[in-house]
C-alpha positions as CSV (number, residue, x, y, z in Angstrom):
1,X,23.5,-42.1,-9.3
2,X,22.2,-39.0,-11.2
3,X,18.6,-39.8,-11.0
4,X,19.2,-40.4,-6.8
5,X,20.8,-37.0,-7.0
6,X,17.8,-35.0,-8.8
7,X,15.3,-37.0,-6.4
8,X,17.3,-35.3,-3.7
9,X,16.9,-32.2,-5.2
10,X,13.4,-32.5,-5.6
11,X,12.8,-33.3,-2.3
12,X,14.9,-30.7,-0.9
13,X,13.0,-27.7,-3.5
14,X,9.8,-29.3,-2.3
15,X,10.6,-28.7,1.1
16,X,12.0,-25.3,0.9
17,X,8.6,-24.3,-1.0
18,X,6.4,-25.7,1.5
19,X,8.5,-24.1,3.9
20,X,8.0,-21.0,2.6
21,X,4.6,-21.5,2.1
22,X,4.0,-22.7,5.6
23,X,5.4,-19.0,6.3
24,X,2.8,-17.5,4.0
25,X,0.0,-19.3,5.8
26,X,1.1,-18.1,9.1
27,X,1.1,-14.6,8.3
28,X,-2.4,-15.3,6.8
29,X,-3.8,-16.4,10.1
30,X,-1.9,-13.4,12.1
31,X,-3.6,-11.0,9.5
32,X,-7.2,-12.9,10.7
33,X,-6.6,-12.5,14.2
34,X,-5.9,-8.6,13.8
35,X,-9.0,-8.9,11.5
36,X,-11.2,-9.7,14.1
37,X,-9.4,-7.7,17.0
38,X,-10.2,-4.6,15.0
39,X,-13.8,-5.9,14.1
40,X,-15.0,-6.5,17.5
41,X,-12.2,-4.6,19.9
42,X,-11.5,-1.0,18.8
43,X,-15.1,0.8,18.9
44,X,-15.3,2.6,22.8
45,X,-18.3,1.6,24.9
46,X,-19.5,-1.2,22.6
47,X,-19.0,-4.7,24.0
48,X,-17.0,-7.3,22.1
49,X,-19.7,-10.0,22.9
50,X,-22.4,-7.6,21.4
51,X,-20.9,-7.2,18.3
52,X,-19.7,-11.3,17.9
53,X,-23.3,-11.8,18.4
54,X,-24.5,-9.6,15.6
55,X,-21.5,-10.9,13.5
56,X,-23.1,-14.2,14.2
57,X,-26.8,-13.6,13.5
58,X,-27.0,-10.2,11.9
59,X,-29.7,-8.1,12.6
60,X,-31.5,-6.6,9.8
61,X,-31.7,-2.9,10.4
62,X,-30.9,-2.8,14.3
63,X,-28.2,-0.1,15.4
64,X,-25.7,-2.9,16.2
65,X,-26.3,-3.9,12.1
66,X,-25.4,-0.8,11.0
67,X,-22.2,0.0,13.3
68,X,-20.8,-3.6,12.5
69,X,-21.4,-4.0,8.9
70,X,-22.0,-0.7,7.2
71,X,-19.1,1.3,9.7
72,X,-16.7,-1.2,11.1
73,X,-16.3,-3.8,9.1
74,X,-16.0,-1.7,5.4
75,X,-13.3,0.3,7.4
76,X,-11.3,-3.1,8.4
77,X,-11.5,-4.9,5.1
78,X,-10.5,-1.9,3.4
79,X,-7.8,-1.9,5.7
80,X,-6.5,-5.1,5.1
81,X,-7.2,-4.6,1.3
82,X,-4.9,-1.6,1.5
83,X,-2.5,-2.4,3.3
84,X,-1.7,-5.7,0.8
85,X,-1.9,-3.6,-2.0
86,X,0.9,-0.5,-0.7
87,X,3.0,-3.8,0.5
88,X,3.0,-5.0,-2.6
89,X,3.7,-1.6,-4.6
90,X,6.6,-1.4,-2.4
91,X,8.0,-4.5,-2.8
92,X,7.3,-4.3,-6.6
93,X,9.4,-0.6,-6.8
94,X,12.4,-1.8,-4.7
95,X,12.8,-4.7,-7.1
96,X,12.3,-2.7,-10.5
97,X,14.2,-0.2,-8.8
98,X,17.0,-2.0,-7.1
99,X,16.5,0.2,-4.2
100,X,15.5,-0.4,-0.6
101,X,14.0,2.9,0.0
102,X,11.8,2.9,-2.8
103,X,7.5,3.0,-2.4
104,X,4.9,5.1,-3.5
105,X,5.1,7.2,-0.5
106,X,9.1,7.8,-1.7
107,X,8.6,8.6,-5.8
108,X,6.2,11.4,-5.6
109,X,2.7,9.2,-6.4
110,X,1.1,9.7,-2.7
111,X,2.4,13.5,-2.8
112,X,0.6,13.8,-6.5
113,X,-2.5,12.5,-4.9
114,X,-2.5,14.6,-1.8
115,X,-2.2,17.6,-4.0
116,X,-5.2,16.3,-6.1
117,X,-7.1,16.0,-3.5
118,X,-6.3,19.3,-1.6
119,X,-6.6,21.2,-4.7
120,X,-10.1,20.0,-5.5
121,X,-11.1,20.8,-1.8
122,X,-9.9,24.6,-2.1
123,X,-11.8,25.3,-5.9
124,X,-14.6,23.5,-4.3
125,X,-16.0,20.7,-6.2
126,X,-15.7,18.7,-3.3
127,X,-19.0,20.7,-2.4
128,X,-21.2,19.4,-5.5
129,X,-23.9,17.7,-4.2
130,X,-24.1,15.1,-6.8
131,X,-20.8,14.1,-7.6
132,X,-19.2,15.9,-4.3
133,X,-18.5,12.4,-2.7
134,X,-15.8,11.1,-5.4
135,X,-14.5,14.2,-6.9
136,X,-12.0,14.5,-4.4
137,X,-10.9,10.6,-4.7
138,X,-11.2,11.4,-8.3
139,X,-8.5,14.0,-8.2
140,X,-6.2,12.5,-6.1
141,X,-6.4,9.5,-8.8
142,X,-5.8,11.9,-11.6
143,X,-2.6,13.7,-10.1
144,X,-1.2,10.3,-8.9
145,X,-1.2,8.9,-12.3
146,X,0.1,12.3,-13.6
147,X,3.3,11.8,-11.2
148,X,3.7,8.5,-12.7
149,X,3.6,10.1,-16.3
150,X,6.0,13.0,-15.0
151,X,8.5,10.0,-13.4
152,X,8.1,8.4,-17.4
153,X,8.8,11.1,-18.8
154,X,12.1,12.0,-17.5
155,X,13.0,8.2,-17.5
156,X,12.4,7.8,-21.3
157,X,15.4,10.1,-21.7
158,X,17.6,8.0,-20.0
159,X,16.7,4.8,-21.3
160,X,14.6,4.3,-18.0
161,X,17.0,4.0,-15.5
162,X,16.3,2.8,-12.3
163,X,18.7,6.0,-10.2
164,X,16.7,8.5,-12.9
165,X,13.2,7.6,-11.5
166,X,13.9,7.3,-8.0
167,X,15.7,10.9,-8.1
168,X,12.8,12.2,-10.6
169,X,10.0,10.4,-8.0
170,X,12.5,12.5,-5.1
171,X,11.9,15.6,-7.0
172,X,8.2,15.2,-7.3
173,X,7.8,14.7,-3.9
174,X,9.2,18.3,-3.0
175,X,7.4,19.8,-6.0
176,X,3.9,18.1,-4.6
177,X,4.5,18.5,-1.1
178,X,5.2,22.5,-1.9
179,X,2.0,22.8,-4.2
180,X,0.3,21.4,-1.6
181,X,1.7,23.7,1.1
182,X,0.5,26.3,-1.5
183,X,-3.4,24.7,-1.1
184,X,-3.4,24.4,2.5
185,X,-2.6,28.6,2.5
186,X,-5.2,29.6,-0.1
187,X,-7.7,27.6,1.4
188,X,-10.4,28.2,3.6
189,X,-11.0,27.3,7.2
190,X,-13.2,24.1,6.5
191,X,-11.4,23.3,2.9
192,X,-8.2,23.5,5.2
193,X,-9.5,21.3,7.8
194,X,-10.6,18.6,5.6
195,X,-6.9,19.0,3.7
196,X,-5.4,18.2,7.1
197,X,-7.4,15.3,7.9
198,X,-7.1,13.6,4.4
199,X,-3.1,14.2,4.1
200,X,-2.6,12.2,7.6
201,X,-4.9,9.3,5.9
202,X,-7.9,7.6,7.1
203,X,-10.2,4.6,6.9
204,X,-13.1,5.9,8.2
205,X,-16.0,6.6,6.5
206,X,-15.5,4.5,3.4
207,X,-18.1,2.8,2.1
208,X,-19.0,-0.7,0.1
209,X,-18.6,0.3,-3.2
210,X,-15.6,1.8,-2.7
211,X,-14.2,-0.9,-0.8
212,X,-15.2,-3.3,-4.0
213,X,-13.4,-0.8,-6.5
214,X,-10.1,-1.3,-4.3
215,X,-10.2,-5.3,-3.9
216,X,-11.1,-5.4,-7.5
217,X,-8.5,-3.7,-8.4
218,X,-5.9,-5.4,-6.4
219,X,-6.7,-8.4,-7.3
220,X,-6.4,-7.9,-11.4
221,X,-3.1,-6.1,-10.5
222,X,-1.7,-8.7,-8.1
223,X,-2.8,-11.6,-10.7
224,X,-1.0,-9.9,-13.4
225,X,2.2,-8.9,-11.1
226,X,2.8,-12.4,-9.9
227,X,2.5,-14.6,-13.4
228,X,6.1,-12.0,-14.2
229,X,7.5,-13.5,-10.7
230,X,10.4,-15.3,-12.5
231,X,11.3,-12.2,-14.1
232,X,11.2,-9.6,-11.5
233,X,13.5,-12.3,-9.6
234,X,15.9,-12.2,-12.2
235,X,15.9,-8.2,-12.3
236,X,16.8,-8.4,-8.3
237,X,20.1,-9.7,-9.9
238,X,20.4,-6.4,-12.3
239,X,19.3,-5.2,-15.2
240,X,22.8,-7.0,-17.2
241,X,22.3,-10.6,-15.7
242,X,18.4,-10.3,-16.5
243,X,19.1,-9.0,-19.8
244,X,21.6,-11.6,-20.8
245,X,17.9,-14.0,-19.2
246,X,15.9,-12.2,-22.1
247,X,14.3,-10.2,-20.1
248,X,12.9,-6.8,-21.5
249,X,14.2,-4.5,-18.6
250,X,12.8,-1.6,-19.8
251,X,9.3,-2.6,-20.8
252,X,9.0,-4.7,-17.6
253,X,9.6,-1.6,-16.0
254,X,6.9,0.4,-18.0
255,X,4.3,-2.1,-17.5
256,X,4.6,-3.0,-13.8
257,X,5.3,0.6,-12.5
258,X,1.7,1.3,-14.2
259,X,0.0,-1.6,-12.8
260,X,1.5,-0.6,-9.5
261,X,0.4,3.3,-10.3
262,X,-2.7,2.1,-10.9
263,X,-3.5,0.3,-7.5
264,X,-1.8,2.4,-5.0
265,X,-3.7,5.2,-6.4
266,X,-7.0,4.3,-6.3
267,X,-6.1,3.1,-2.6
268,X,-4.9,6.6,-1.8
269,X,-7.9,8.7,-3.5
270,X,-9.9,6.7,-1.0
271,X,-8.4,6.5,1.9
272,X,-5.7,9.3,2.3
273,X,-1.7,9.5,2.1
274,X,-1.3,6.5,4.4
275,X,3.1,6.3,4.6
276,X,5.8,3.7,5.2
277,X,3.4,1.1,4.6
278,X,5.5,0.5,1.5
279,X,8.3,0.5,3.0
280,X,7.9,-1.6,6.1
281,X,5.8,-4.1,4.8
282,X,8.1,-5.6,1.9
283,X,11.2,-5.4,4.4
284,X,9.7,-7.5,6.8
285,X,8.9,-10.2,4.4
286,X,12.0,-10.2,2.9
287,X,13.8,-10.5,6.6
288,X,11.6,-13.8,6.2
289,X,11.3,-15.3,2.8
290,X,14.1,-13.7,1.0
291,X,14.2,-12.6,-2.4
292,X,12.3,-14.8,-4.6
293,X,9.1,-13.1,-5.3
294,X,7.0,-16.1,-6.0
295,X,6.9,-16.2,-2.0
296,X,7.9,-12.3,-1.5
297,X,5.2,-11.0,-3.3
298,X,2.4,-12.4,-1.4
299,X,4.2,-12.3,2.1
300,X,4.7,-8.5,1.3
301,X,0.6,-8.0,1.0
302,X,0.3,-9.7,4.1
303,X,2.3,-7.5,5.8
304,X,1.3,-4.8,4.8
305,X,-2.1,-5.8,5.9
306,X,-1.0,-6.3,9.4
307,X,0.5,-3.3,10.0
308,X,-2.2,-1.3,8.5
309,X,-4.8,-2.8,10.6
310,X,-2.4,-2.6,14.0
311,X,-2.4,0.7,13.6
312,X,-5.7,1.2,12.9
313,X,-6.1,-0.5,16.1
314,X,-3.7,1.6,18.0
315,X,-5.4,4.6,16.5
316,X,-8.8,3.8,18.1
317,X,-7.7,2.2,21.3
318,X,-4.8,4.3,22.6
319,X,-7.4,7.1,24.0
320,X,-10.7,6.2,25.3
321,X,-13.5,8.0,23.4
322,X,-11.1,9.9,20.1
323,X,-9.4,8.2,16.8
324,X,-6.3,9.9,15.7
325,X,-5.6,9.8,11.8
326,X,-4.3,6.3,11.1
327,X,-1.3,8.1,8.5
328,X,0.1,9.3,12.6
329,X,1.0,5.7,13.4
330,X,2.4,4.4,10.4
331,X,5.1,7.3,9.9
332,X,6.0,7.1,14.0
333,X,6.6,3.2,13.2
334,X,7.8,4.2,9.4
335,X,10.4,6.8,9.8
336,X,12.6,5.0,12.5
337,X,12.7,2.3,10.0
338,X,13.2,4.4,7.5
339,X,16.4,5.5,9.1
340,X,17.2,2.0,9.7
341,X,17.6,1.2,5.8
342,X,19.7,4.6,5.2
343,X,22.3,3.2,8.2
344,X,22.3,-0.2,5.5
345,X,22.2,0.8,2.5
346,X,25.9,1.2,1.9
347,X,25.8,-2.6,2.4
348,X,23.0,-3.3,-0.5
349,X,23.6,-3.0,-4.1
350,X,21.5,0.1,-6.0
């Protein structure tokens, strides 16, 4: 009798998991057909078919070649690269953090980069004409991971705490976002402009390399983030219950919210303070896989990917002939949303 009842519970995981996995490989396609939408759809006055046919048999050094795969098609990968890697920093905060509401956007490390950024653009060293092009990514980088240091240093007092870093990540934001406000009145007309256009995010513009440094990046970090899946599960269920697991709460903490530091920053010094994806994403795939991050975690990067390319999409098809800064979109979609989860969150445990 007991070994027909574990071959029914075998049978049973093994279809929940390829279920769930099923799930996964949907999204996967959905995130290729936006792909390719954005790829051949959302550049004005250029056919589809012209474009599928240089995707098909590239051409060298023809003006086709270089709009496809040195303009578009950077922009779209690092958009679906992106938008996997904010998912998945958001789903990773709201579990360390037992809080719904939590992302990088939220804590203060997209804020710390804005300011980077905007304050490299007013003392000029965005104008160096060697290292002009990544100084500005470089001090977004640096401030972001100086916002984590700032949320880890207020949480070591408190034995890190999941309320004391979301309310010290609150109070960073304000601190940022007034510095910043600070920057965009000092500056100059054209270091003002390009402060503008970064803060509302963008994916234009970036090149290869770049787009390399990101995926290589989010790969190392997802790797490393999903062999702890068993134990960020178990910290979903509170820091007591995973402790009494022998799970190191506080050092799992420490560890992931670098990794997760780590990759949304370099995403953000590249691309601009891109919102909500964080948010959104990880929501979405927990309305459909639930909690177990073995199938959260990678249904969260898909997600993420989708919206960032839709509204990427949206961004260059909604007027004929002028893009609007892809950051717009995600915080008109984001902040309902956001609003959404304050009307729930008296129902969810923090």
């Amino acid at each position: 009798m007991s070994e027909k009842k574990d071959d029914g519970n075998g049978f049973q995981y093994g279809h929940y998991a390829h279920r769930k996995y099923l799930m996964i490989a949907a999204g996967i396609l959905i995130a290729a057909t936006v792909f390719f939408i954005d790829l051949f759809f959302s550049i004005p006055y250029i056919s589809p078919s012209v474009l599928f046919e240089e995707f098909i048999h590239p051409g060298g050094t023809s003006v086709m070649h270089v709009i496809l795969w040195d303009l578009q098609m950077p922009t779209v990968i690092a958009g679906i690269v992106c938008g996997a890697a904010f998912g998945l920093a958001g789903a990773i905060m709201q579990t360390l953090l037992n809080n719904p509401l939590a992302s990088p956007y939220t804590l203060g490390i997209s804020a710390g980069a804005g300011f980077g950024a905007s304050l490299t653009m007013v003392v000029g060293l965005g104008g160096l004409s060697i290292l002009g092009t990544y100084m500005v990514p470089a001090g977004a980088f640096i401030f972001a991971m100086l916002a984590t240091g700032g949320i880890f240093v207020v949480a070591k007092a408190k034995g890190f705490s999941a309320d004391v870093m979301v309310l010290a990540g609150i109070g960073l934001v304000f601190l940022f976002q007034a510095l910043q406000s600070l920057m965009q009145y000092l500056a100059s007309p054209d270091a003002l402009s390009g402060i503008v256009f970064w803060t509302f995010g963008s994916l234009n513009g970036i090149e290869w390399n770049e787009v390399a440094m990101i995926f290589a990046l989010f790969v190392i970090a997802f790797i490393l983030i999903y062999r702890k899946c068993w134990a960020l599960t178990a910290m979903r269920l509170g820091d007591r219950r995973a402790e009494a697991l022998g799970i190191d709460t506080q050092g799992m903490r420490k560890w992931m919210f670098v990794l997760v530091a780590l990759m949304t920053s370099t995403c953000v010094a590249f691309v601009g303070c891109i919102g909500f994806i964080g948010i959104v994403g990880p929501h979405v795939a927990r309305m459909i896989l639930g909690e177990d991050q073995r199938y959260l975690l990678p249904m969260s990067c898909v997600c993420g990917a989708i919206i960032l390319v839709l509204a990427d999409i949206l961004c260059g098809t909604i007027t004929s002939g002028r893009e609007y800064p892809i950051g717009i979109f995600t915080s008109i979609v984001g902040v309902p949303f956001f609003f959404y989860l304050l009307m729930k969150k008296k129902t969810v445990k923090t």
